[in-house]
C-alpha positions as CSV (number, residue, x, y, z in Angstrom):
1,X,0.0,0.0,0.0
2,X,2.8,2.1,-0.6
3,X,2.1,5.6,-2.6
4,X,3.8,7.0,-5.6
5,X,5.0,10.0,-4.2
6,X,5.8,12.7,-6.9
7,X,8.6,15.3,-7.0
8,X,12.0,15.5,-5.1
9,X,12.4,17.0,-1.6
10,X,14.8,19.5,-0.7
11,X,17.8,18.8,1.4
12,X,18.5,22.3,2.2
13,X,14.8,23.3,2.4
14,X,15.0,20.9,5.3
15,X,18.2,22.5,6.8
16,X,16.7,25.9,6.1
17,X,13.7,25.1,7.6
18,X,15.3,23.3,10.5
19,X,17.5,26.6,11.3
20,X,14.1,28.8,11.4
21,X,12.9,26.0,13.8
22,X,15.5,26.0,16.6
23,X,16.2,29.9,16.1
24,X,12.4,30.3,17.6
25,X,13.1,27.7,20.4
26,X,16.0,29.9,20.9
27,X,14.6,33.2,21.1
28,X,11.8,31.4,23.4
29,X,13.8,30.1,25.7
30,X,15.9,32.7,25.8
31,X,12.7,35.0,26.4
32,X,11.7,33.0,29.1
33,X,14.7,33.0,30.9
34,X,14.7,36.5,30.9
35,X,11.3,37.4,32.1
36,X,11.9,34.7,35.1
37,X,15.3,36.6,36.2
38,X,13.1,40.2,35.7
39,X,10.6,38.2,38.6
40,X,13.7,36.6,40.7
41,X,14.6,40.5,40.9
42,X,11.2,41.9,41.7
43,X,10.5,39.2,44.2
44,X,13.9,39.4,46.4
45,X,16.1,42.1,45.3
46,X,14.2,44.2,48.1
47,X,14.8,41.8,51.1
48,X,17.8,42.1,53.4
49,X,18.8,39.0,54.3
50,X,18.8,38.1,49.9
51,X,22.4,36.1,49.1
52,X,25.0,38.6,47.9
53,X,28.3,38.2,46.1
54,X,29.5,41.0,48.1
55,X,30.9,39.5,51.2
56,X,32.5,42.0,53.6
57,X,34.5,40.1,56.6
C-alpha cells in the first residue's frame, strides 16, 4: 500500500527550515529565561537577608 509519491524533496529546504525551527526555540527560551530573572529580581532584590556576592569580613 505504498504511494507513488511525486517530486523530489529538498535537502536544504529541510536545513533551512530546521535553522528557522530551533532559532524560535531559541529566542523562546531565551525569552523565558529572561522574564523569570526580571521576577527573581522583583520578588527578592528588596529583602535584606537576599544572598549577595558581596561578602564583607
Amino acid at each position: 500500500m505504498s504511494r507513488n509519491v511525486q517530486g523530489t524533496r529538498s535537502y536544504f529546504m529541510w536545513v533551512f527550515l530546521g535553522i528557522i525551527t530551533l532559532g524560535i526555540c531559541f529566542i523562546v527560551y531565551n525569552l523565558l529565561n529572561f522574564l523569570d530573572l526580571d521576577e527573581h529580581n522583583r520578588r527578592y532584590a528588596s529583602r535584606e537577608n537576599a544572598s549577595s556576592t558581596d561578602s564583607q569580613a
